[in-house]
Each structure stands twice: as C-alpha cells, then as structure tokens.
C-alpha positions in Angstrom: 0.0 0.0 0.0 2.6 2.5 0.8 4.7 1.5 -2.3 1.4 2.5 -4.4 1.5 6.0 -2.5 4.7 6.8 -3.6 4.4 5.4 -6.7 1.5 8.2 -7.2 4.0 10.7 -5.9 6.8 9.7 -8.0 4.5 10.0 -11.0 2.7 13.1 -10.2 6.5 14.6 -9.6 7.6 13.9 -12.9 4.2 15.2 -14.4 5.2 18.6 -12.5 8.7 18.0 -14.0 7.5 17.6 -17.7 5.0 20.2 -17.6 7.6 22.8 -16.0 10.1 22.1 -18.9 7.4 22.4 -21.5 6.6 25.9 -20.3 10.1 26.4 -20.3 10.8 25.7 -23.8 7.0 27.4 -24.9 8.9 30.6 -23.0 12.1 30.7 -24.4 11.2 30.2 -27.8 8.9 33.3 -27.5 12.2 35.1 -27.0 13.5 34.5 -29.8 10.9 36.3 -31.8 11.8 39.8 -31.6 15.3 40.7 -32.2 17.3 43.7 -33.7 18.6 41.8 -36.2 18.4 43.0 -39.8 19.2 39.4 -41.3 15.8 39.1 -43.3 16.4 42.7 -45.0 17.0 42.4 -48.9 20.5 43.7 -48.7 20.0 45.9 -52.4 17.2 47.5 -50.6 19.6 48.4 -47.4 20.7 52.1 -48.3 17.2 54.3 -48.6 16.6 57.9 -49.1 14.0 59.5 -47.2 12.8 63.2 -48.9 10.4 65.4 -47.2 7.2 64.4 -47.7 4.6 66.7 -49.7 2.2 68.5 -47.7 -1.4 68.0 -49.3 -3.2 69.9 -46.5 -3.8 73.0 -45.1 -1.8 72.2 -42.0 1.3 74.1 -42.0 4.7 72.1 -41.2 2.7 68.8 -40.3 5.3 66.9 -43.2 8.3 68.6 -41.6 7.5 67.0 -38.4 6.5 63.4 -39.6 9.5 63.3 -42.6 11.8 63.7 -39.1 9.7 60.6 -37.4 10.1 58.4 -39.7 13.9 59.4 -41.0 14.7 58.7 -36.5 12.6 56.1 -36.3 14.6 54.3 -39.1 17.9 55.2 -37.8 16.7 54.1 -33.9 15.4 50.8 -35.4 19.2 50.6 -37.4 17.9 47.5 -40.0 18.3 50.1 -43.0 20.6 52.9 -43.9 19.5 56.6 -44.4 21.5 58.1 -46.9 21.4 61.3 -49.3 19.9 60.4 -53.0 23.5 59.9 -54.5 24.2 56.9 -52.0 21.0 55.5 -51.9 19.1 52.1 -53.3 15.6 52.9 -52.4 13.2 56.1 -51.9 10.6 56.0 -49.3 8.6 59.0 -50.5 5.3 60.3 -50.2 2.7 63.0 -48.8 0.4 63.8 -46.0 -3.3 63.7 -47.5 -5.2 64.0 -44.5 -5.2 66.4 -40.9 -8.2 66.6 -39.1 -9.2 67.9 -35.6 -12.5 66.4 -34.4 -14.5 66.6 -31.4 -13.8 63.0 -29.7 -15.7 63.4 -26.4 -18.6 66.3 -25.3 -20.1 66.9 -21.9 -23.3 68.5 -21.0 -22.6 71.3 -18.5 -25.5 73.6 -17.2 -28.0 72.5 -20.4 -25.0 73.2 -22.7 -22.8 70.8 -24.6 -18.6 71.2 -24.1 -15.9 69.7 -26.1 -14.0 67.9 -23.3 -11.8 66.1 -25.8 -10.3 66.5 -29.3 -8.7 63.9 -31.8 -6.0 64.6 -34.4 -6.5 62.5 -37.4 -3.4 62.1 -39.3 -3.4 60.5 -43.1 0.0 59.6 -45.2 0.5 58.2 -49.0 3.6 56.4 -48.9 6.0 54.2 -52.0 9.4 53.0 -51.4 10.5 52.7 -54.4 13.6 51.0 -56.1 15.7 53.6 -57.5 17.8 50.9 -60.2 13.9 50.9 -62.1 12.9 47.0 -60.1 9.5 46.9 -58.8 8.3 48.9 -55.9 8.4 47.6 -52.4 5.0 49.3 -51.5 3.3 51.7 -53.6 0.5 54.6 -52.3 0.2 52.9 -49.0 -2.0 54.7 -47.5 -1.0 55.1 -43.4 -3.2 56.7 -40.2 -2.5 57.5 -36.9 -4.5 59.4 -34.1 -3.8 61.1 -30.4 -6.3 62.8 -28.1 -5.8 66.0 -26.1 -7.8 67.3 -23.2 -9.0 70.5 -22.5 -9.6 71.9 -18.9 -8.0 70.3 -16.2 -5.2 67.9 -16.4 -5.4 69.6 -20.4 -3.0 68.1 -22.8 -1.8 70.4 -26.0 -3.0 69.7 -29.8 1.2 69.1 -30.4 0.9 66.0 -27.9 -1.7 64.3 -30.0 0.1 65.5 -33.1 3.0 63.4 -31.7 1.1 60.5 -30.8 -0.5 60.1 -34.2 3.3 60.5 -35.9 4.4 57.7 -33.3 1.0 55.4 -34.7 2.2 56.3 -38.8 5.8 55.5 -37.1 5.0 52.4 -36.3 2.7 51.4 -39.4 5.9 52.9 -41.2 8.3 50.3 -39.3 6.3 47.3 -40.2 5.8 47.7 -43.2 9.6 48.3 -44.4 11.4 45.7 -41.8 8.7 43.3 -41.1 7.7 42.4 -45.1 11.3 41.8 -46.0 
C-alpha cells in the first residue's frame, strides 16, 4: 500500500517536472521572436533615401514633423541605412493627405454641450521605391494614426496628439519596411 503512495508521488513529480520544462521551452522560444537583427532585409534594398514628404493639407509644417519621425525612427530601429539620394538604393517618399481635428468626447454642462476632448486624425501616402527601375516595395500605402488632447483640467496640447498620431504612422511605417522583407 505504501509502495502504491509513492508510486502516485513519484508519477505526479515527474508530471510537474515535464509540464515545467514544456513551459520552459513554450517561453524561451517566444524570445527568440523579436530581435534587432536586420538578417531578413534584402541587402539591395539596405541604403534608402527619405525626402520630405509633400504637404497635401492646409496644415502648415505637419510633413516637416513626420519626414523627421520616420527618417529617427529608421535610424533608432538601425535595419536600413538613411543616406542622401546619391548613395541611396531605395526612396521611401510620399505626402500627407489628411489632418483633421474632431471633437472626440462632449459633456453637458449647465444645459449646454462642451468639447472635453479633441482627436487629431493624421493620413500619409507612402511608395518605397527602387531607385535601379525594379518593382516597388509598397506603392500609395496609405498610413493613419490618431492622439487625443484634453482640455480643462489635467489639459494636454493639440502638439501631444500630433506626436502620438506620428508615433501610430511611425509604427505602421516600421512594419511595413522591416517586417515584409
């Protein structure tokens, strides 16, 4: 009788033992996923060239600011190489097509209605293109990002929002140039 309760114990030990290692292995092969790498990047398509983009709205300096996003986002990231036309492989080029303020959230106050919250709406055509005349990587992708502010207390500024829709486009930007190679 006792030999069967250890038996049990001995068995439910080495379930405990399996399972753990399982886990283990599920976890560190999620590591592995994300790296810094650039080893999937189409070497001919390395060296890119990143013009200021074309403003299409009425907003003034909005392609200023997300040209510079995407030119430090590409040099933080380190997978491809921004150069100066001369030196360069590839053109990731495009315009800003959309910038729109909108009321995101109202309050009634007193029988009348207040804008407690605002939403920038940002909109970008982009092509990266092969400068040697191959085919285009991407070609009038069209990107959006978004960012709140807050007015009254604990108010945020229309330039926070702007940021946080450039980080969004960032991203979007990122993704598709690293991640589809």
């Amino acid at each position: 009788m006792n030999l069967r309760k250890v038996e049990r114990r001995r068995c439910g030990a080495s379930i405990a033992v399996v399972a753990g290692l399982v886990g283990l292995v599920a976890l560190a092969g999620g590591c592995g996923v994300y790296s810094t790498s650039s080893g999937r990047v189409d070497e001919s398509l390395r060296w890119v060239n990143v013009p200021y983009l074309e403003n299409a709205t009425a907003e003034p300096n909005i392609e200023i600011e997300l040209t510079e996003a995407i030119i430090t986002a590409l040099q933080d990231d380190n997978t491809l190489r921004v150069v100066g036309l001369e030196g360069a492989r590839t053109e990731l080029a495009g315009r800003v097509v959309g910038y729109k303020l909108r009321e995101a959230f109202t309050s009634a106050t007193g029988g009348n209605m207040q804008v407690d919250e605002y939403q920038v709406q940002i909109s970008v055509e982009l092509t990266m293109r092969r400068l040697d005349g191959g085919e285009n990587v991407f070609t009038r992708k069209r990107l959006n990002g978004s960012g709140n502010f807050i007015l009254g207390d604990g108010a945020t500024s229309e330039l926070t929002a702007r940021s946080e829709a450039a980080a969004e486009i960032v991203r979007e930007v990122l993704g598709l140039i690293v991640e589809d190679w």
